[in-house]
C-alpha positions as CSV (number, residue, x, y, z in Angstrom):
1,X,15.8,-5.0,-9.1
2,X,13.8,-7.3,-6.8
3,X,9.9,-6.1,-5.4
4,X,8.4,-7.3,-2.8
5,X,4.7,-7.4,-2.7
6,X,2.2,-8.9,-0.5
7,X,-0.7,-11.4,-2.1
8,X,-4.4,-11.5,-1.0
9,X,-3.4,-15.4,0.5
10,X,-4.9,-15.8,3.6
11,X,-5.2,-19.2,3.7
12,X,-4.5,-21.0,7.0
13,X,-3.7,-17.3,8.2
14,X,-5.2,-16.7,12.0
15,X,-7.1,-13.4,12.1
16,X,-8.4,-11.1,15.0
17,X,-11.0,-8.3,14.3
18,X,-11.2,-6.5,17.4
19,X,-14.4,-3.9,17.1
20,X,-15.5,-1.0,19.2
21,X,-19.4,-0.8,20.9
22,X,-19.2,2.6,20.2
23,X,-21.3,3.7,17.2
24,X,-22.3,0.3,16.7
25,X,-24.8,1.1,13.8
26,X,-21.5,2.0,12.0
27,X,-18.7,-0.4,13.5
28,X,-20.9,-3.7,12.4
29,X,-20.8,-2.0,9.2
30,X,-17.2,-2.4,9.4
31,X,-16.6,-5.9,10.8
32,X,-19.0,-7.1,8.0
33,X,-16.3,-5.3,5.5
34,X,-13.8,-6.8,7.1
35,X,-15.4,-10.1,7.2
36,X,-16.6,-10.3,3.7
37,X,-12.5,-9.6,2.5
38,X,-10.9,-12.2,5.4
39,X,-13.0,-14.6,3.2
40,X,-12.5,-13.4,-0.2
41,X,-8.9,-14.1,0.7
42,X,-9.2,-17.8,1.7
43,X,-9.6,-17.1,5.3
44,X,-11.5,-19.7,7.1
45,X,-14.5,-18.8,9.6
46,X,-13.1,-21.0,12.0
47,X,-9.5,-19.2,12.2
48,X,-11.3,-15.9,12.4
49,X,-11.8,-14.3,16.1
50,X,-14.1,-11.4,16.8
51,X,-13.7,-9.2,20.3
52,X,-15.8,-6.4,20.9
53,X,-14.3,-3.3,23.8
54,X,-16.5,0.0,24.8
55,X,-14.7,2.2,22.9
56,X,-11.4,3.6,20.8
57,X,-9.4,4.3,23.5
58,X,-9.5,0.8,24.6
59,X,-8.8,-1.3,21.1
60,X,-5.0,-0.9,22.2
61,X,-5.1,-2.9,24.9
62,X,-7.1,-5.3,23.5
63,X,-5.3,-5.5,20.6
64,X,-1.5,-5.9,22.4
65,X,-3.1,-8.5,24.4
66,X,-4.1,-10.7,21.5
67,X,-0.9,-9.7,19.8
68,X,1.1,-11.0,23.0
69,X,-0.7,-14.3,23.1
70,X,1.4,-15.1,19.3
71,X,-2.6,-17.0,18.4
72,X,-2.6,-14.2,15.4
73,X,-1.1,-13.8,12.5
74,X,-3.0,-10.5,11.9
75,X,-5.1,-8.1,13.6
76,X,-7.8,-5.7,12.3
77,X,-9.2,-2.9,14.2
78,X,-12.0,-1.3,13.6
79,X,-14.6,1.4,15.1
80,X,-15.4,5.1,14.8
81,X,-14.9,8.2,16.4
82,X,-16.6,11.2,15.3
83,X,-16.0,14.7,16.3
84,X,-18.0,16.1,19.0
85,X,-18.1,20.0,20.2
86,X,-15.2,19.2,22.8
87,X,-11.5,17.8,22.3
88,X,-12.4,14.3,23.0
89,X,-12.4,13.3,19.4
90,X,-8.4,14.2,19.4
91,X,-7.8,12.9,22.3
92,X,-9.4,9.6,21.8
93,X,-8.5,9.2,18.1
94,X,-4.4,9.9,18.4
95,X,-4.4,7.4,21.5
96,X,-5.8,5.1,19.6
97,X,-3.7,5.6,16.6
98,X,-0.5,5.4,18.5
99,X,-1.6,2.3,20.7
100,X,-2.2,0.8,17.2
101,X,1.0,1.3,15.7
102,X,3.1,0.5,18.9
103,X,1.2,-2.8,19.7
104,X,2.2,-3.4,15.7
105,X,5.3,-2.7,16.3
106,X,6.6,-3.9,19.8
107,X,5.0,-7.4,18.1
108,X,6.2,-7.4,14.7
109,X,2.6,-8.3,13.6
110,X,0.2,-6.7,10.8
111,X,-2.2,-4.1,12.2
112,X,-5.0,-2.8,10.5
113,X,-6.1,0.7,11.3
114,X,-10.3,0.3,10.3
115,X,-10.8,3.1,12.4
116,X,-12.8,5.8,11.1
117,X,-12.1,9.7,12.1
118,X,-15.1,11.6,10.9
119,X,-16.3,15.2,11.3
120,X,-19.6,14.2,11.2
121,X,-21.6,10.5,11.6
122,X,-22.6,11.1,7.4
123,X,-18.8,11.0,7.0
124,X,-18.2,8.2,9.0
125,X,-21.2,6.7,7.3
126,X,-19.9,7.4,3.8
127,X,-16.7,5.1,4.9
128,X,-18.6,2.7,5.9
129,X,-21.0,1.4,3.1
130,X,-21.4,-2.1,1.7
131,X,-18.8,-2.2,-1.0
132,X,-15.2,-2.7,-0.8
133,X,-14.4,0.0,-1.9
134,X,-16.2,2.6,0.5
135,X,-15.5,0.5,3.5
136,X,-13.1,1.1,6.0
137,X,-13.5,-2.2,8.2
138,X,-12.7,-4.1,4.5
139,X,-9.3,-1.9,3.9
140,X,-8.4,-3.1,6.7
141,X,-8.8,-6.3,6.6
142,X,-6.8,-6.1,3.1
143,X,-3.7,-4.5,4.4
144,X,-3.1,-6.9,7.0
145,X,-3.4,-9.6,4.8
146,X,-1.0,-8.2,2.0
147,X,1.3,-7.1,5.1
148,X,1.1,-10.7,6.5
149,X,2.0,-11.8,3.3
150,X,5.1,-9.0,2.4
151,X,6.6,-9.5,6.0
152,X,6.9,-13.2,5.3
153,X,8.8,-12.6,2.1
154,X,11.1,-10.4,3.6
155,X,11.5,-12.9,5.9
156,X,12.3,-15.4,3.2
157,X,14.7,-13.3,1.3
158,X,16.9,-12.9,4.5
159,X,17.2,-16.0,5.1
């Protein structure tokens, strides 16, 4: 039996954060997560690219523009949309989910979804603290690089 399983190696790995305005006080919260783990796992500063868009609904385009370009190896998106007394939130959030994944996957490149979906700004503040472990942004940023990192060895193994 062979498993395949991606490293924390992101040396020499290109990155892309791309980081909603929106919320701001929580979304910096997030990029600073992400940040902190891009390094942890070799990433230089210097390969690392931060955009900022308005909102959710437009990290999609954003992100399939970047992913077009072939400059990345890996993209991480992060921002937060919390619920509101209207439908918005489920409008903005499942746009934003499936832009995600299809950019992904029309490109064959690691997306991370850092985008938090709260009830409330205290939930979306809870996944957004400091630590690793509490922070969405930073998740992110860790499952693109172990998904850089497994799609290469699958490449590898069907060769």
């Amino acid at each position: 039996m062979q498993t395949i399983q991606g490293e924390f190696d992101g040396e020499n790995l290109k990155i892309a954060i791309v980081a909603t305005r929106w919320n701001d006080d929580i979304v910096e919260r997030l990029v600073d997560g992400a940040l902190d783990v891009l390094t942890d796992c070799g990433v230089d500063d210097d390969d690392v690219t931060v955009v900022k868009v308005p909102g959710a609904f437009e990290l999609p385009l954003a992100i399939d523009r970047l992913a077009e370009s072939g400059d990345y190896d890996g993209i991480v998106a992060v921002g937060a949309v919390i619920r509101g007394d209207t439908p918005h939130f489920d409008y903005v959030a499942g746009e934003c989910a499936k832009g995600l994944s299809a950019a992904a996957l029309e490109y064959s490149l690691p997306v991370g979804f850092g985008v938090i979906t709260a009830d409330s700004a205290e939930q979306a503040d809870v996944r957004a603290q400091p630590d690793e472990d509490h922070n969405k942004g930073a998740e992110a940023a860790s499952a693109v690089i172990e998904m850089i990192n497994v799609l290469r060895q699958i490449d590898v193994d069907d060769e």
